[in-house]
C-alpha beads as a LAMMPS data file, in Angstrom:
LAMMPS data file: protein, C-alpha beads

218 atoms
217 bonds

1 atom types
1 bond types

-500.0 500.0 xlo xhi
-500.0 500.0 ylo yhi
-500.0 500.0 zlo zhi

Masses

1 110.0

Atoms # bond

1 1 1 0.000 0.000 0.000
2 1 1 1.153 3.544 -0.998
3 1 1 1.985 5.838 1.904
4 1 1 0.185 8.764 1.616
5 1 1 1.757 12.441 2.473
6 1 1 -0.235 14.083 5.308
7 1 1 -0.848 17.764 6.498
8 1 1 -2.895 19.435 9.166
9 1 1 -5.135 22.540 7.983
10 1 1 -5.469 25.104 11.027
11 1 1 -8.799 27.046 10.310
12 1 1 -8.992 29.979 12.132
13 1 1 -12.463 31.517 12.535
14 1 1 -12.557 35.340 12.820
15 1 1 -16.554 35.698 13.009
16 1 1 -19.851 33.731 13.455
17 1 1 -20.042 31.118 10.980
18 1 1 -22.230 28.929 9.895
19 1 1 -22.340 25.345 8.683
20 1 1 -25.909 24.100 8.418
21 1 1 -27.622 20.618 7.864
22 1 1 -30.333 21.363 6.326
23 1 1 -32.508 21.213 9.147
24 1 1 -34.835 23.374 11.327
25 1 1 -36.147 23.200 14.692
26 1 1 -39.777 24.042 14.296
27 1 1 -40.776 26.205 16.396
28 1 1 -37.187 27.129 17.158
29 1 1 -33.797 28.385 15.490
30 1 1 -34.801 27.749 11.290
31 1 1 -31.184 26.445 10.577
32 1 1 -28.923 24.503 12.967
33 1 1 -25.154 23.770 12.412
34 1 1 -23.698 20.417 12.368
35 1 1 -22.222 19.169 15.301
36 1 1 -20.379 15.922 16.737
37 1 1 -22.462 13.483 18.393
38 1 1 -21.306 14.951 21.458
39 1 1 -22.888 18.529 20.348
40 1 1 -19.731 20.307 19.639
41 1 1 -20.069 22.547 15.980
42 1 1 -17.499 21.192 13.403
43 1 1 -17.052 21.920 10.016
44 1 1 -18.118 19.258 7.055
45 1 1 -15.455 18.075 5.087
46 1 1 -17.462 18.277 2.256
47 1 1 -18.312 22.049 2.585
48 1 1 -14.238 22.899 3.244
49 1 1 -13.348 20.277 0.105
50 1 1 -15.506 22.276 -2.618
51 1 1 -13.949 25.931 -1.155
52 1 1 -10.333 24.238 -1.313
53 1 1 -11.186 23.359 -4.495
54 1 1 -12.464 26.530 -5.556
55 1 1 -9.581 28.971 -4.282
56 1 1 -7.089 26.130 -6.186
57 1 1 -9.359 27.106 -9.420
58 1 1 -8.982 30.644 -8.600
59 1 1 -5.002 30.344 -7.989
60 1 1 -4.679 28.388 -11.510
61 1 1 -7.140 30.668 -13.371
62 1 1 -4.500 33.526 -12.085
63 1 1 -1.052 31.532 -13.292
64 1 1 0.000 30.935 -9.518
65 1 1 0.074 27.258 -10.016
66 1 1 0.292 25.259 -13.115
67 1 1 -2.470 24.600 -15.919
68 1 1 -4.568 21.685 -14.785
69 1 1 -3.566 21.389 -11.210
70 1 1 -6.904 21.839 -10.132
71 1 1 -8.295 18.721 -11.559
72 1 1 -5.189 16.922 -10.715
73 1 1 -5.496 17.434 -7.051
74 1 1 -9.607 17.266 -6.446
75 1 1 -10.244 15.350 -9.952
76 1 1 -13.330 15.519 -12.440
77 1 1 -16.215 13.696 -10.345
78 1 1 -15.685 14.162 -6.533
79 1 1 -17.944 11.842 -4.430
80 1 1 -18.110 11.986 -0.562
81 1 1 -17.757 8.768 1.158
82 1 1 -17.707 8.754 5.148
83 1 1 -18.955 11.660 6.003
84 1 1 -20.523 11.303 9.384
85 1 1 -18.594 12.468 12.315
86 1 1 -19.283 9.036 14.384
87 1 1 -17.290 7.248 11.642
88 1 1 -14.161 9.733 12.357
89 1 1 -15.630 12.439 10.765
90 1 1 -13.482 11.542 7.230
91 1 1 -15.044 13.185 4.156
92 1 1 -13.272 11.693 1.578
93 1 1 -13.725 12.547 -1.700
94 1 1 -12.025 10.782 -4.475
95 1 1 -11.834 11.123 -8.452
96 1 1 -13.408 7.358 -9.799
97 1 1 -10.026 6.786 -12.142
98 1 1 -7.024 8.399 -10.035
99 1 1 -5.986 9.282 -6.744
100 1 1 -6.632 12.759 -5.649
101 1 1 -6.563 14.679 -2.190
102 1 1 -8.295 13.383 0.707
103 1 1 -9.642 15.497 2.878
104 1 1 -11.172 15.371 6.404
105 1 1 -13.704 17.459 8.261
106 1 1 -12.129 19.927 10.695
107 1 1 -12.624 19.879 14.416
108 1 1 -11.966 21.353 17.424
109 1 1 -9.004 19.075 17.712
110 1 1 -6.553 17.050 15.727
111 1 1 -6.890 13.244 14.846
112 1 1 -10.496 13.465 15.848
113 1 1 -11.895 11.636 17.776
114 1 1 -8.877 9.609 18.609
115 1 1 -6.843 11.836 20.068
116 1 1 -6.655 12.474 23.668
117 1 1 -7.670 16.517 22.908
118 1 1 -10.726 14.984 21.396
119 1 1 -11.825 12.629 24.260
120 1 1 -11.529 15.842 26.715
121 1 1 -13.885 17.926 24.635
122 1 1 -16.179 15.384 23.623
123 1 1 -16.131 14.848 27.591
124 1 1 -16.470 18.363 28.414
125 1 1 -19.471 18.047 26.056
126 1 1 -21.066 15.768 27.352
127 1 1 -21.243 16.619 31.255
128 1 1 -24.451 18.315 32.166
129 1 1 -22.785 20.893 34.283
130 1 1 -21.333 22.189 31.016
131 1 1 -24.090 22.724 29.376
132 1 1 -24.594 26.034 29.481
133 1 1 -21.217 26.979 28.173
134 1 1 -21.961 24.333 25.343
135 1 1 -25.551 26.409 24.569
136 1 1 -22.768 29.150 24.217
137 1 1 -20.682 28.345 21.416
138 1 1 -23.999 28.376 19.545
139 1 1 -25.944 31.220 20.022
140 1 1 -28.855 32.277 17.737
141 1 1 -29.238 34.972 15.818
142 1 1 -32.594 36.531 14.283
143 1 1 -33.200 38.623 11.356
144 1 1 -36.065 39.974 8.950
145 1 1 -36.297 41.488 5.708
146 1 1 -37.300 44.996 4.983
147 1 1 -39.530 46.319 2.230
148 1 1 -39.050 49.524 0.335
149 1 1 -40.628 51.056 3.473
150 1 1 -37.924 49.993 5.809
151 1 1 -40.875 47.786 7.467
152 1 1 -40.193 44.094 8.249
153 1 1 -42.118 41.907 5.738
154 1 1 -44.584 39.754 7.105
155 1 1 -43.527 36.118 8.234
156 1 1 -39.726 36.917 7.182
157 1 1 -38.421 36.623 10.488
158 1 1 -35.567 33.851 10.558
159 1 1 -33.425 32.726 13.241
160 1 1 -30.563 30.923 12.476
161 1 1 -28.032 28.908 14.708
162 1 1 -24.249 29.861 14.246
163 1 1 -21.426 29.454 16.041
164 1 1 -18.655 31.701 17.558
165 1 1 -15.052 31.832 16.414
166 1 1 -12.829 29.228 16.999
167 1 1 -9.759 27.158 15.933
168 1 1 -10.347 23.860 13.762
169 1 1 -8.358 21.404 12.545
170 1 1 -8.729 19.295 9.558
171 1 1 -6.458 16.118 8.320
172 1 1 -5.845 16.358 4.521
173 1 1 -3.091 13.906 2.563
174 1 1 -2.068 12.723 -0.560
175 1 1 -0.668 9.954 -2.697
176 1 1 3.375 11.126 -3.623
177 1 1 2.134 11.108 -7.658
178 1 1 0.252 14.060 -7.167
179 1 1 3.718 16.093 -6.837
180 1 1 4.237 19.392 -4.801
181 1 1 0.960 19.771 -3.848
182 1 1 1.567 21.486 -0.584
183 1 1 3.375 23.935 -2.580
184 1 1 -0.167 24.196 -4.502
185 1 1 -1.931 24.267 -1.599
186 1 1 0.377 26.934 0.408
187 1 1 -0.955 29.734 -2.647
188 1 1 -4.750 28.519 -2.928
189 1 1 -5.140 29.010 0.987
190 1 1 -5.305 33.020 1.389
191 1 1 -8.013 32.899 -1.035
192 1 1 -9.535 30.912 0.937
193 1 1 -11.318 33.868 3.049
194 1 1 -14.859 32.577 4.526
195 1 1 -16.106 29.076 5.154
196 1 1 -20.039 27.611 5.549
197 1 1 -22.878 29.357 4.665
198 1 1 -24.050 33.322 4.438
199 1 1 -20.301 34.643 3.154
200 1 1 -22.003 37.201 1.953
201 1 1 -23.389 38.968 4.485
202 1 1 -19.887 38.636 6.737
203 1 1 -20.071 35.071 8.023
204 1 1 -17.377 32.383 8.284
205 1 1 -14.463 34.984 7.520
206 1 1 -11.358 32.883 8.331
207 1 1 -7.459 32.771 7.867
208 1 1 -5.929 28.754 6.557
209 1 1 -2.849 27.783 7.027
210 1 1 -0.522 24.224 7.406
211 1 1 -0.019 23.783 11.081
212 1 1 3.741 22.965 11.394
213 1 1 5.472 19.997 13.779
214 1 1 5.117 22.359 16.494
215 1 1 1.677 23.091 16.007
216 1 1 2.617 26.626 14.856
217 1 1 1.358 28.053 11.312
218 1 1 3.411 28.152 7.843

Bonds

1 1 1 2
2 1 2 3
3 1 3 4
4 1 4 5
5 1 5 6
6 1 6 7
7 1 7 8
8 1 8 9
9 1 9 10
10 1 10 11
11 1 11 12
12 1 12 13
13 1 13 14
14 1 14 15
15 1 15 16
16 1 16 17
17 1 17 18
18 1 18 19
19 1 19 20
20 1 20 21
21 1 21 22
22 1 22 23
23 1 23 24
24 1 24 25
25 1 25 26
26 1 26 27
27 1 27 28
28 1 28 29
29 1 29 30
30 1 30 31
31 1 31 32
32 1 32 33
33 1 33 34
34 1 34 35
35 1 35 36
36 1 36 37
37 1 37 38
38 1 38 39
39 1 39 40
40 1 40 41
41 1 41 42
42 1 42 43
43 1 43 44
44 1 44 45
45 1 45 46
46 1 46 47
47 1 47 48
48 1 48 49
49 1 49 50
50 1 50 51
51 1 51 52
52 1 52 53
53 1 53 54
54 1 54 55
55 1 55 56
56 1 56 57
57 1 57 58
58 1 58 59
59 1 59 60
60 1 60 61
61 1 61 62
62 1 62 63
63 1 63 64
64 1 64 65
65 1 65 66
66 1 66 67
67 1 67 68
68 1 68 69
69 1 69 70
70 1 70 71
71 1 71 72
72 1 72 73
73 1 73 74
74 1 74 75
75 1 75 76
76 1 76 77
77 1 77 78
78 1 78 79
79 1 79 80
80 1 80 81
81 1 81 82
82 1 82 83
83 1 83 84
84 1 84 85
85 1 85 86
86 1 86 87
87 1 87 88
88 1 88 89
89 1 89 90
90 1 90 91
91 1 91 92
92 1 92 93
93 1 93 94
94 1 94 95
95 1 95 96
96 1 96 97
97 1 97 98
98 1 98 99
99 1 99 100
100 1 100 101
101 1 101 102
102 1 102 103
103 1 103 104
104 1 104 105
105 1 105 106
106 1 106 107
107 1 107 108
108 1 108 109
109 1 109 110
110 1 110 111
111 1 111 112
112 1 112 113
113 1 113 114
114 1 114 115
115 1 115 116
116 1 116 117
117 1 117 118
118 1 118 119
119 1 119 120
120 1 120 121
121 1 121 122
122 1 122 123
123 1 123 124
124 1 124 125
125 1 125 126
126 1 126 127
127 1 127 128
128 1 128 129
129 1 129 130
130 1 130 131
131 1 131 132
132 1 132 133
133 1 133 134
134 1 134 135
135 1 135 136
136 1 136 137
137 1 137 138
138 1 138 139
139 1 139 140
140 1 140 141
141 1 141 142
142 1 142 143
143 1 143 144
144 1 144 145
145 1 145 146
146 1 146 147
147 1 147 148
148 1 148 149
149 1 149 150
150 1 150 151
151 1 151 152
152 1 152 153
153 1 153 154
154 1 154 155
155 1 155 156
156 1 156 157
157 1 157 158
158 1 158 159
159 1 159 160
160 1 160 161
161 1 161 162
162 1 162 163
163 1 163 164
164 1 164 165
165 1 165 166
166 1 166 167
167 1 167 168
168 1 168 169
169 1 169 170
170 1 170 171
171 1 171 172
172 1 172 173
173 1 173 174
174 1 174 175
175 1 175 176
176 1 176 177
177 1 177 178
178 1 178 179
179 1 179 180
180 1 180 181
181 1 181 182
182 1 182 183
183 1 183 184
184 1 184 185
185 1 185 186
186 1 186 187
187 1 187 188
188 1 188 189
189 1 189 190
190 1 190 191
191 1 191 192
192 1 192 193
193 1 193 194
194 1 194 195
195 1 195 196
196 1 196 197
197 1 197 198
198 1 198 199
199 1 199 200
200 1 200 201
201 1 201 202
202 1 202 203
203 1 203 204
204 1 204 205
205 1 205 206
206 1 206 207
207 1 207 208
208 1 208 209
209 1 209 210
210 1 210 211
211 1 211 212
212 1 212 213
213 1 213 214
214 1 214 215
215 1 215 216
216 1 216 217
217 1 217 218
Protein backbone atom coordinates (compact mmCIF):
# COMPACT_ATOMS: atom_id res chain seq x y z
CA UNK A 1 0.00 0.00 0.00
CA UNK A 2 1.15 3.54 -1.00
CA UNK A 3 1.99 5.84 1.90
CA UNK A 4 0.19 8.76 1.62
CA UNK A 5 1.76 12.44 2.47
CA UNK A 6 -0.24 14.08 5.31
CA UNK A 7 -0.85 17.76 6.50
CA UNK A 8 -2.89 19.44 9.17
CA UNK A 9 -5.13 22.54 7.98
CA UNK A 10 -5.47 25.10 11.03
CA UNK A 11 -8.80 27.05 10.31
CA UNK A 12 -8.99 29.98 12.13
CA UNK A 13 -12.46 31.52 12.53
CA UNK A 14 -12.56 35.34 12.82
CA UNK A 15 -16.55 35.70 13.01
CA UNK A 16 -19.85 33.73 13.45
CA UNK A 17 -20.04 31.12 10.98
CA UNK A 18 -22.23 28.93 9.89
CA UNK A 19 -22.34 25.34 8.68
CA UNK A 20 -25.91 24.10 8.42
CA UNK A 21 -27.62 20.62 7.86
CA UNK A 22 -30.33 21.36 6.33
CA UNK A 23 -32.51 21.21 9.15
CA UNK A 24 -34.84 23.37 11.33
CA UNK A 25 -36.15 23.20 14.69
CA UNK A 26 -39.78 24.04 14.30
CA UNK A 27 -40.78 26.21 16.40
CA UNK A 28 -37.19 27.13 17.16
CA UNK A 29 -33.80 28.38 15.49
CA UNK A 30 -34.80 27.75 11.29
CA UNK A 31 -31.18 26.45 10.58
CA UNK A 32 -28.92 24.50 12.97
CA UNK A 33 -25.15 23.77 12.41
CA UNK A 34 -23.70 20.42 12.37
CA UNK A 35 -22.22 19.17 15.30
CA UNK A 36 -20.38 15.92 16.74
CA UNK A 37 -22.46 13.48 18.39
CA UNK A 38 -21.31 14.95 21.46
CA UNK A 39 -22.89 18.53 20.35
CA UNK A 40 -19.73 20.31 19.64
CA UNK A 41 -20.07 22.55 15.98
CA UNK A 42 -17.50 21.19 13.40
CA UNK A 43 -17.05 21.92 10.02
CA UNK A 44 -18.12 19.26 7.06
CA UNK A 45 -15.45 18.08 5.09
CA UNK A 46 -17.46 18.28 2.26
CA UNK A 47 -18.31 22.05 2.59
CA UNK A 48 -14.24 22.90 3.24
CA UNK A 49 -13.35 20.28 0.11
CA UNK A 50 -15.51 22.28 -2.62
CA UNK A 51 -13.95 25.93 -1.16
CA UNK A 52 -10.33 24.24 -1.31
CA UNK A 53 -11.19 23.36 -4.50
CA UNK A 54 -12.46 26.53 -5.56
CA UNK A 55 -9.58 28.97 -4.28
CA UNK A 56 -7.09 26.13 -6.19
CA UNK A 57 -9.36 27.11 -9.42
CA UNK A 58 -8.98 30.64 -8.60
CA UNK A 59 -5.00 30.34 -7.99
CA UNK A 60 -4.68 28.39 -11.51
CA UNK A 61 -7.14 30.67 -13.37
CA UNK A 62 -4.50 33.53 -12.08
CA UNK A 63 -1.05 31.53 -13.29
CA UNK A 64 0.00 30.94 -9.52
CA UNK A 65 0.07 27.26 -10.02
CA UNK A 66 0.29 25.26 -13.11
CA UNK A 67 -2.47 24.60 -15.92
CA UNK A 68 -4.57 21.69 -14.79
CA UNK A 69 -3.57 21.39 -11.21
CA UNK A 70 -6.90 21.84 -10.13
CA UNK A 71 -8.30 18.72 -11.56
CA UNK A 72 -5.19 16.92 -10.72
CA UNK A 73 -5.50 17.43 -7.05
CA UNK A 74 -9.61 17.27 -6.45
CA UNK A 75 -10.24 15.35 -9.95
CA UNK A 76 -13.33 15.52 -12.44
CA UNK A 77 -16.22 13.70 -10.35
CA UNK A 78 -15.69 14.16 -6.53
CA UNK A 79 -17.94 11.84 -4.43
CA UNK A 80 -18.11 11.99 -0.56
CA UNK A 81 -17.76 8.77 1.16
CA UNK A 82 -17.71 8.75 5.15
CA UNK A 83 -18.95 11.66 6.00
CA UNK A 84 -20.52 11.30 9.38
CA UNK A 85 -18.59 12.47 12.31
CA UNK A 86 -19.28 9.04 14.38
CA UNK A 87 -17.29 7.25 11.64
CA UNK A 88 -14.16 9.73 12.36
CA UNK A 89 -15.63 12.44 10.77
CA UNK A 90 -13.48 11.54 7.23
CA UNK A 91 -15.04 13.19 4.16
CA UNK A 92 -13.27 11.69 1.58
CA UNK A 93 -13.73 12.55 -1.70
CA UNK A 94 -12.02 10.78 -4.48
CA UNK A 95 -11.83 11.12 -8.45
CA UNK A 96 -13.41 7.36 -9.80
CA UNK A 97 -10.03 6.79 -12.14
CA UNK A 98 -7.02 8.40 -10.04
CA UNK A 99 -5.99 9.28 -6.74
CA UNK A 100 -6.63 12.76 -5.65
CA UNK A 101 -6.56 14.68 -2.19
CA UNK A 102 -8.30 13.38 0.71
CA UNK A 103 -9.64 15.50 2.88
CA UNK A 104 -11.17 15.37 6.40
CA UNK A 105 -13.70 17.46 8.26
CA UNK A 106 -12.13 19.93 10.69
CA UNK A 107 -12.62 19.88 14.42
CA UNK A 108 -11.97 21.35 17.42
CA UNK A 109 -9.00 19.08 17.71
CA UNK A 110 -6.55 17.05 15.73
CA UNK A 111 -6.89 13.24 14.85
CA UNK A 112 -10.50 13.46 15.85
CA UNK A 113 -11.90 11.64 17.78
CA UNK A 114 -8.88 9.61 18.61
CA UNK A 115 -6.84 11.84 20.07
CA UNK A 116 -6.66 12.47 23.67
CA UNK A 117 -7.67 16.52 22.91
CA UNK A 118 -10.73 14.98 21.40
CA UNK A 119 -11.82 12.63 24.26
CA UNK A 120 -11.53 15.84 26.71
CA UNK A 121 -13.89 17.93 24.64
CA UNK A 122 -16.18 15.38 23.62
CA UNK A 123 -16.13 14.85 27.59
CA UNK A 124 -16.47 18.36 28.41
CA UNK A 125 -19.47 18.05 26.06
CA UNK A 126 -21.07 15.77 27.35
CA UNK A 127 -21.24 16.62 31.25
CA UNK A 128 -24.45 18.32 32.17
CA UNK A 129 -22.78 20.89 34.28
CA UNK A 130 -21.33 22.19 31.02
CA UNK A 131 -24.09 22.72 29.38
CA UNK A 132 -24.59 26.03 29.48
CA UNK A 133 -21.22 26.98 28.17
CA UNK A 134 -21.96 24.33 25.34
CA UNK A 135 -25.55 26.41 24.57
CA UNK A 136 -22.77 29.15 24.22
CA UNK A 137 -20.68 28.35 21.42
CA UNK A 138 -24.00 28.38 19.54
CA UNK A 139 -25.94 31.22 20.02
CA UNK A 140 -28.86 32.28 17.74
CA UNK A 141 -29.24 34.97 15.82
CA UNK A 142 -32.59 36.53 14.28
CA UNK A 143 -33.20 38.62 11.36
CA UNK A 144 -36.07 39.97 8.95
CA UNK A 145 -36.30 41.49 5.71
CA UNK A 146 -37.30 45.00 4.98
CA UNK A 147 -39.53 46.32 2.23
CA UNK A 148 -39.05 49.52 0.33
CA UNK A 149 -40.63 51.06 3.47
CA UNK A 150 -37.92 49.99 5.81
CA UNK A 151 -40.87 47.79 7.47
CA UNK A 152 -40.19 44.09 8.25
CA UNK A 153 -42.12 41.91 5.74
CA UNK A 154 -44.58 39.75 7.10
CA UNK A 155 -43.53 36.12 8.23
CA UNK A 156 -39.73 36.92 7.18
CA UNK A 157 -38.42 36.62 10.49
CA UNK A 158 -35.57 33.85 10.56
CA UNK A 159 -33.42 32.73 13.24
CA UNK A 160 -30.56 30.92 12.48
CA UNK A 161 -28.03 28.91 14.71
CA UNK A 162 -24.25 29.86 14.25
CA UNK A 163 -21.43 29.45 16.04
CA UNK A 164 -18.66 31.70 17.56
CA UNK A 165 -15.05 31.83 16.41
CA UNK A 166 -12.83 29.23 17.00
CA UNK A 167 -9.76 27.16 15.93
CA UNK A 168 -10.35 23.86 13.76
CA UNK A 169 -8.36 21.40 12.55
CA UNK A 170 -8.73 19.29 9.56
CA UNK A 171 -6.46 16.12 8.32
CA UNK A 172 -5.84 16.36 4.52
CA UNK A 173 -3.09 13.91 2.56
CA UNK A 174 -2.07 12.72 -0.56
CA UNK A 175 -0.67 9.95 -2.70
CA UNK A 176 3.38 11.13 -3.62
CA UNK A 177 2.13 11.11 -7.66
CA UNK A 178 0.25 14.06 -7.17
CA UNK A 179 3.72 16.09 -6.84
CA UNK A 180 4.24 19.39 -4.80
CA UNK A 181 0.96 19.77 -3.85
CA UNK A 182 1.57 21.49 -0.58
CA UNK A 183 3.38 23.93 -2.58
CA UNK A 184 -0.17 24.20 -4.50
CA UNK A 185 -1.93 24.27 -1.60
CA UNK A 186 0.38 26.93 0.41
CA UNK A 187 -0.95 29.73 -2.65
CA UNK A 188 -4.75 28.52 -2.93
CA UNK A 189 -5.14 29.01 0.99
CA UNK A 190 -5.30 33.02 1.39
CA UNK A 191 -8.01 32.90 -1.03
CA UNK A 192 -9.53 30.91 0.94
CA UNK A 193 -11.32 33.87 3.05
CA UNK A 194 -14.86 32.58 4.53
CA UNK A 195 -16.11 29.08 5.15
CA UNK A 196 -20.04 27.61 5.55
CA UNK A 197 -22.88 29.36 4.66
CA UNK A 198 -24.05 33.32 4.44
CA UNK A 199 -20.30 34.64 3.15
CA UNK A 200 -22.00 37.20 1.95
CA UNK A 201 -23.39 38.97 4.48
CA UNK A 202 -19.89 38.64 6.74
CA UNK A 203 -20.07 35.07 8.02
CA UNK A 204 -17.38 32.38 8.28
CA UNK A 205 -14.46 34.98 7.52
CA UNK A 206 -11.36 32.88 8.33
CA UNK A 207 -7.46 32.77 7.87
CA UNK A 208 -5.93 28.75 6.56
CA UNK A 209 -2.85 27.78 7.03
CA UNK A 210 -0.52 24.22 7.41
CA UNK A 211 -0.02 23.78 11.08
CA UNK A 212 3.74 22.97 11.39
CA UNK A 213 5.47 20.00 13.78
CA UNK A 214 5.12 22.36 16.49
CA UNK A 215 1.68 23.09 16.01
CA UNK A 216 2.62 26.63 14.86
CA UNK A 217 1.36 28.05 11.31
CA UNK A 218 3.41 28.15 7.84
Amino acid sequence: MTTRERETLHIELLSYWHAGTGKGEGSGADALVARTPGGLPYLPGRTLYGLLREAVALAEAAGQIGKGRTDALFGTRSQATGEEPGEGGLGRFADEDRPTLELTSAFLARDWPESPEALAWEAWAANPDHAGALAELTPRLAATAVDERGLARRRSLRSVEVAVPLDLYAEISAPPELGDWRADLGKALPLLRAVGSRRSRGFGRCRVTFLDEKGGDR
